[in-house]
C-alpha positions as CSV (number, residue, x, y, z in Angstrom):
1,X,-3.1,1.9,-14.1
2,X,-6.0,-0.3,-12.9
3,X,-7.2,-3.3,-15.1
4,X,-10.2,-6.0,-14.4
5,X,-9.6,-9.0,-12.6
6,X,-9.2,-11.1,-15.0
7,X,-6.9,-14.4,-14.9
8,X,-3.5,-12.6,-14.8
9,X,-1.2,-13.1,-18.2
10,X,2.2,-12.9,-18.0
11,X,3.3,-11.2,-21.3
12,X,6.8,-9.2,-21.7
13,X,4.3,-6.0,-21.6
14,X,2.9,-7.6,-18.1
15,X,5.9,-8.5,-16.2
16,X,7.2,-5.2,-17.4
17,X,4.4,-3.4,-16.0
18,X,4.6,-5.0,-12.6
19,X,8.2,-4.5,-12.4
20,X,7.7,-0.6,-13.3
21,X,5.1,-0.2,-10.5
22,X,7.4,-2.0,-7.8
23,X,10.6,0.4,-9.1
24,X,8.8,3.3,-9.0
25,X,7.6,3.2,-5.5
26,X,11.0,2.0,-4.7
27,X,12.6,5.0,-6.0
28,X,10.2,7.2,-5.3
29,X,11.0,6.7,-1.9
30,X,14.5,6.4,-1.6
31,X,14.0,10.3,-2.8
32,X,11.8,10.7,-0.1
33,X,14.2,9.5,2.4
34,X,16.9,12.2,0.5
35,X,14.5,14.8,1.0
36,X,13.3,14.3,4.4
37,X,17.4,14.3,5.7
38,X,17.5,17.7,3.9
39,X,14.2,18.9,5.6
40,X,12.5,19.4,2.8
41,X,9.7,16.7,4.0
42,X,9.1,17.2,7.8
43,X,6.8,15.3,10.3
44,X,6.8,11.0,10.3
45,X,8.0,9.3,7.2
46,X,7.3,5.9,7.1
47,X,9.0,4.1,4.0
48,X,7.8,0.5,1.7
49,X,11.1,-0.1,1.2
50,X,10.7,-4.1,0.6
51,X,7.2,-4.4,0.7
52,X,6.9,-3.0,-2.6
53,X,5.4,-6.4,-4.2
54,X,2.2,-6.4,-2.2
55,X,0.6,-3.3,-3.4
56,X,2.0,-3.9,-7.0
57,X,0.3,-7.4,-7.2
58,X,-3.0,-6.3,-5.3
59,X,-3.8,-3.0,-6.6
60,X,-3.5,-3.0,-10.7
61,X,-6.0,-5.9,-10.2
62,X,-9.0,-3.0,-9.3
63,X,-11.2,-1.6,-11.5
64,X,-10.9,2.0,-11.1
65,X,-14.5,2.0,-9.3
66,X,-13.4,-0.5,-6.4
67,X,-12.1,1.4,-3.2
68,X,-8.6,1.5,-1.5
69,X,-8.0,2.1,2.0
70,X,-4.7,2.2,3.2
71,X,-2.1,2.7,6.2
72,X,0.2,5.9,6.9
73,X,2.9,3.3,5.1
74,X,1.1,4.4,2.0
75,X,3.0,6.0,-0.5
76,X,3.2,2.8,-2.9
77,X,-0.3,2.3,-2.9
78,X,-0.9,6.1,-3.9
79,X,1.1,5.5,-6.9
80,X,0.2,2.1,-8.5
81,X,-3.6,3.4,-7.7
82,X,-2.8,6.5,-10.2
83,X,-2.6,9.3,-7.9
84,X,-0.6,12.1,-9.8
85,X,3.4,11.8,-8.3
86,X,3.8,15.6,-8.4
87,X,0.0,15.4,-6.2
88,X,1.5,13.1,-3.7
89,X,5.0,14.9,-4.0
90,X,3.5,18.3,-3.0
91,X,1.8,16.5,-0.5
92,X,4.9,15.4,1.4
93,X,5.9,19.2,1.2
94,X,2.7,20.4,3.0
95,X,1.8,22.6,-0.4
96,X,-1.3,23.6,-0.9
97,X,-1.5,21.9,-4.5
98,X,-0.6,18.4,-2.8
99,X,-3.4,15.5,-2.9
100,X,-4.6,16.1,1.1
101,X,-3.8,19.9,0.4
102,X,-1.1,20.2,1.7
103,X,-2.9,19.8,5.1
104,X,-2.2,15.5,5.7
105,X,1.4,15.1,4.8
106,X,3.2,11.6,4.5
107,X,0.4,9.5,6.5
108,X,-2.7,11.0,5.2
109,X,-3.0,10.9,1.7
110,X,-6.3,10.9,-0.2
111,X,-7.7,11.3,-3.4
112,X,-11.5,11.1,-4.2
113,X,-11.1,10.4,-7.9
114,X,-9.4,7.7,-7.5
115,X,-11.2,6.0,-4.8
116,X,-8.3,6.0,-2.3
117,X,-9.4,6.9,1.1
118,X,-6.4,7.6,1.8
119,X,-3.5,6.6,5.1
120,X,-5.1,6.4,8.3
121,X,-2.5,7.4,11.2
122,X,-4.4,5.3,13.5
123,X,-3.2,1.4,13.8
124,X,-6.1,-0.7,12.3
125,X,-7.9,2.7,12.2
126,X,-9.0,2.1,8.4
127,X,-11.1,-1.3,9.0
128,X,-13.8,-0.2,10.3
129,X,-13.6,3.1,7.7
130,X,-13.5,-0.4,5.2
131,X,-16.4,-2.3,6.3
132,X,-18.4,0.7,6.4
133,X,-17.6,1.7,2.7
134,X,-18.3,-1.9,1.8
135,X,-21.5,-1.7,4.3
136,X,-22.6,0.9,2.0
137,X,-21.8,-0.6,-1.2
138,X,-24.1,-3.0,-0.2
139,X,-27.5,-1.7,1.1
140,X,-27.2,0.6,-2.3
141,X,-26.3,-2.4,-4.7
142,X,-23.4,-1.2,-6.0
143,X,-21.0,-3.7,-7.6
144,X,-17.4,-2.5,-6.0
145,X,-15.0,-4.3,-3.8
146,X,-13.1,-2.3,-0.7
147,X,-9.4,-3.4,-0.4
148,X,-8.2,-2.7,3.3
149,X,-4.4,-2.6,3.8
150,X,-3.1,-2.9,6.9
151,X,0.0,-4.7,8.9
152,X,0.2,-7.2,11.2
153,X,0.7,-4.9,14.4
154,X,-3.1,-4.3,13.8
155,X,-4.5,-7.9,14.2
156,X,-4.1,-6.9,18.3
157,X,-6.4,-4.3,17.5
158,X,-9.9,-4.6,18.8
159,X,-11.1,-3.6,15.3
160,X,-9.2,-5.7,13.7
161,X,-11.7,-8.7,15.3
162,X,-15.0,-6.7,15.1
163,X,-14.4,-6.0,11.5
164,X,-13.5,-9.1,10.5
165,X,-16.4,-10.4,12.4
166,X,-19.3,-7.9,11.3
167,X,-17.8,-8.3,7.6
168,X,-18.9,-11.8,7.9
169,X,-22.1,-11.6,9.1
170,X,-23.4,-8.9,7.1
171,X,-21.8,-10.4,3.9
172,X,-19.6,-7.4,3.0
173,X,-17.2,-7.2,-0.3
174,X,-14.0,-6.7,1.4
175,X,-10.4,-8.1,0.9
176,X,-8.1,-7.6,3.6
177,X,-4.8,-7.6,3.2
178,X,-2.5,-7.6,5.8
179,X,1.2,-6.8,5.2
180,X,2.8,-9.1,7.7
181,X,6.8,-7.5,7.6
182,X,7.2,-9.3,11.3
183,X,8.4,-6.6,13.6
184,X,5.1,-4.2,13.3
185,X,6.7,-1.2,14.6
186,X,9.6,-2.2,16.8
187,X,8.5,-5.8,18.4
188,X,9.1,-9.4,16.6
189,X,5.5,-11.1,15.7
190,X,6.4,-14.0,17.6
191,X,6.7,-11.9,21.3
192,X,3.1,-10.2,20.7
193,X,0.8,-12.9,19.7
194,X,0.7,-16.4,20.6
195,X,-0.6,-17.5,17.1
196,X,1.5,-16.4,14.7
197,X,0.0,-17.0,11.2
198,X,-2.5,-14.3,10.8
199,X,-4.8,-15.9,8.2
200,X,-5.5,-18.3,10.6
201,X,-7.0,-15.6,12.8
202,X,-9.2,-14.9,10.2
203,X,-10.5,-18.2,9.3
204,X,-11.9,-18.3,12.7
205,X,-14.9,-16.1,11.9
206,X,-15.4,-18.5,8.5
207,X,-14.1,-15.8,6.2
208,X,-11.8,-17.7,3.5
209,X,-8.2,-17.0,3.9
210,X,-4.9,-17.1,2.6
211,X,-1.2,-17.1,3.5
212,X,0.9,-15.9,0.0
213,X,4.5,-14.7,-0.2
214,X,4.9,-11.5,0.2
215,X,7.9,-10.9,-1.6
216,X,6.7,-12.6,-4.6
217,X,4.6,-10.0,-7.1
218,X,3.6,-12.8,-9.4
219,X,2.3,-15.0,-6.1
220,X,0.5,-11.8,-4.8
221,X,-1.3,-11.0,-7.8
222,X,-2.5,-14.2,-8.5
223,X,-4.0,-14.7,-5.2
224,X,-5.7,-11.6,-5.7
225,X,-7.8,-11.8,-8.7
226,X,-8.5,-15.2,-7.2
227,X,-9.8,-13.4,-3.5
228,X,-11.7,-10.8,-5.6
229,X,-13.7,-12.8,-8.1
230,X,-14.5,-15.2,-5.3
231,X,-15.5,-12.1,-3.5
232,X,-17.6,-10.3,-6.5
233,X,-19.1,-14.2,-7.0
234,X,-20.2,-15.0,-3.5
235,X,-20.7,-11.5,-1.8
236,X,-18.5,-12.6,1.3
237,X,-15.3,-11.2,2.2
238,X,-11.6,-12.6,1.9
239,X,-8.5,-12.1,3.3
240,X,-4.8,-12.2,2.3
241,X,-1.8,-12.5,4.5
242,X,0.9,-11.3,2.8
243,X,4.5,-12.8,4.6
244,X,6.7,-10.0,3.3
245,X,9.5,-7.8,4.9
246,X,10.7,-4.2,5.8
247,X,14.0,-3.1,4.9
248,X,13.7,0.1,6.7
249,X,13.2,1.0,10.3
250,X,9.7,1.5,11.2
251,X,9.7,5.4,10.6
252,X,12.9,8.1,9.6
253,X,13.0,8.4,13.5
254,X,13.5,4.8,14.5
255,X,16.9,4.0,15.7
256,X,16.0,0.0,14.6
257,X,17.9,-1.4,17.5
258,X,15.0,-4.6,18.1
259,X,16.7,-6.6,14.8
260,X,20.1,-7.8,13.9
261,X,21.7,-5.9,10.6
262,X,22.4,-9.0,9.0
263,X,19.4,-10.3,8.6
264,X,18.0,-6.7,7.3
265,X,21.0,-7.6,4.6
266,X,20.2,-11.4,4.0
267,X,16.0,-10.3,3.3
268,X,17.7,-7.7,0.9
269,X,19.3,-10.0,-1.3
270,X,15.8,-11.5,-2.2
271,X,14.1,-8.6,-1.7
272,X,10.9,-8.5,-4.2
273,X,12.3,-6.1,-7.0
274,X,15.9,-8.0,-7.4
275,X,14.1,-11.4,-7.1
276,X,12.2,-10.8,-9.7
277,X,14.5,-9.1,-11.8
278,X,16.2,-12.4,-11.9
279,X,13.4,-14.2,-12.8
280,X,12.9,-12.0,-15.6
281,X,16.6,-12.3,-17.1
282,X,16.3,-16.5,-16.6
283,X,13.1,-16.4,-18.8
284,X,14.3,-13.9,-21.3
285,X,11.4,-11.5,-20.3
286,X,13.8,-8.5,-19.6
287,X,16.9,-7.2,-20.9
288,X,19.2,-4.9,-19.3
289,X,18.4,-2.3,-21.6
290,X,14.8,-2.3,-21.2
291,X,15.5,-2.0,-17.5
292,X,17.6,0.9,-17.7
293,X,14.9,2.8,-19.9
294,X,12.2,1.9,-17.1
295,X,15.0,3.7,-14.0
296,X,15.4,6.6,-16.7
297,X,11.9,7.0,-17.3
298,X,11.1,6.9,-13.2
299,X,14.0,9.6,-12.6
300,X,12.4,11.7,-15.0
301,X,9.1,11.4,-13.3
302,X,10.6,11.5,-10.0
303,X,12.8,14.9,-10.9
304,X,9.6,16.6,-12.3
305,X,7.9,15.7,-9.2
306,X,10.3,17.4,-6.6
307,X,10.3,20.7,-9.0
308,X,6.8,21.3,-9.2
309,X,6.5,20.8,-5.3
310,X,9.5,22.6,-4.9
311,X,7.6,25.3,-7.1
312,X,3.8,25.2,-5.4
313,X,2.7,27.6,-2.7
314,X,1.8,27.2,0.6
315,X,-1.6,27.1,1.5
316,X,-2.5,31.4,2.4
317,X,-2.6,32.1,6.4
318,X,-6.2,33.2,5.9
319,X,-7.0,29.5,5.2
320,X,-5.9,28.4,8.6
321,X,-10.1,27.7,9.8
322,X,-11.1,26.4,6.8
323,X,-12.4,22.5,6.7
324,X,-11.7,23.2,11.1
325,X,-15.3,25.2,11.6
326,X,-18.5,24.5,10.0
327,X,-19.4,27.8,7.4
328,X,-21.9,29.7,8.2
């Protein structure tokens, strides 16, 4: 599911891909959401719903040896980086055969063959974890890139600076990508920090930066490969603000009383999967048919995955101390 970074080429197969990735997460998640009101999935849930285009158009561009680092809003990015569904689905159950073993749940979900170092429950908890992968990436000459996601409640983060800052001066191979969705976790963008473009932030420590639309998987993928071969190139890190847009409240527990229902609605109707959908049917790159096969396909997965975590056990009581204290 990851490719190189080459210039992007929008063939029917293409487009079809992209639009796959973002309707999987999509309804991968709307299960979730099904699930956790059931109590089948406990604990925080924190959903992509909207945000889907920004992991679709950034991740697929890797090559499987390049590392992912994500935030506990990382369910998408598990999936279009080719963790297993029925891994991360077992995960969300707490079973012992789920990605973090059962033992990280929703916001911690990690896979070392993949490269994904996983949700970080900490706000702007995984840039530093970035720069230091990408740190040492580069005292052993290895030819990777780290791709840091994070969202814009983290720029207020003292991290946020020092990493920015220390992946400058050392010449690091990191992209960061922040998925700007405007309210963080409750509180507009525009009531926390006096300048409101990110990307501008990051310019300040010289690092090259970009402002692309977020809800626009084509726009996202492009800038992209273009961050990453400039990064591969030149050795210096790049950074990608990503204006996109939330559709659900912060977490399953948020009452979402800080925005105004009608514009939730108005950012639906060009929400990234039915925008470009539409684009898709204008240029004759889709058919409704082909769509159809793709839901099918992704209900399937999505019903496979619930039965095998519904089917895997719980991790034995006689485990509870193990990974807590060192073995003798």
């Amino acid at each position: 599911m990851t490719g190189s970074a080459d210039k992007p080429r929008l063939t029917r197969e293409h487009v079809l891909d992209l639009l796959r990735h973002m309707m999987r997460v999509r309804m991968f998640e709307d299960k979730c959401a099904e699930l956790y009101t059931q109590e089948k999935i406990r604990g925080f849930l924190h959903l992509y719903d909207g945000e889907e285009a920004v992991a679709a158009g950034v991740i697929p561009v890797l090559t499987p040896e390049d590392r992912v680092v994500a935030t506990y809003r990382e369910h998408g990015h598990a999936l279009i980086r080719g963790i297993p569904m029925t891994a991360v689905m077992a995960e969300m159950y707490g079973k012992k055969s789920g990605c973090s073993g059962g033992r990280g749940g929703s916001m911690h979900l990690f896979d070392a063959a993949t490269n994904f170092y996983g949700g970080n429950a900490i706000v702007g908890g995984g840039l530093p974890l970035a720069v230091g992968l990408a740190l040492a990436d580069r005292m052993r000459a290895e030819d990777r890139v780290t791709v840091c996601f994070f969202g814009e409640g983290a720029v207020a983060e003292g991290e946020f600076h020092e990493s920015l800052n220390l992946a400058v001066l050392w010449g690091l191979p990191v992209l960061f990508v922040c998925e700007n969705n405007r309210y963080a976790m409750g509180t507009a963008l525009e009531l926390t920090e006096s300048e409101t473009d990110i990307h501008a932030k990051a310019a300040s420590y010289n690092m090259t930066s970009e402002a692309v639309d977020g809800m626009d998987v084509v726009a996202v993928e492009a800038a992209t490969r273009h961050a990453v071969e400039t990064i591969r190139h030149a050795g210096k890190p790049a950074f990608l603000e990503c204006r996109t847009y939330r559709f659900r409240p912060h977490s399953m527990f948020d009452a979402q009383l800080y925005r105004d229902k009608a514009e939730v609605e108005s950012w639906r109707e060009k929400g990234p999967i039915v925008r470009f959908q539409g684009w898709l049917r204008e240029n004759e790159l889709a058919h409704a048919h082909e769509v159809e096969a793709i839901e099918n396909e992704i209900r399937a997965e999505i019903d496979a995955s619930v039965a095998f975590a519904e089917a895997a056990e719980w991790e034995p009581l006689a485990d509870l101390t193990k990974h807590v204290y060192a073995e003798a």
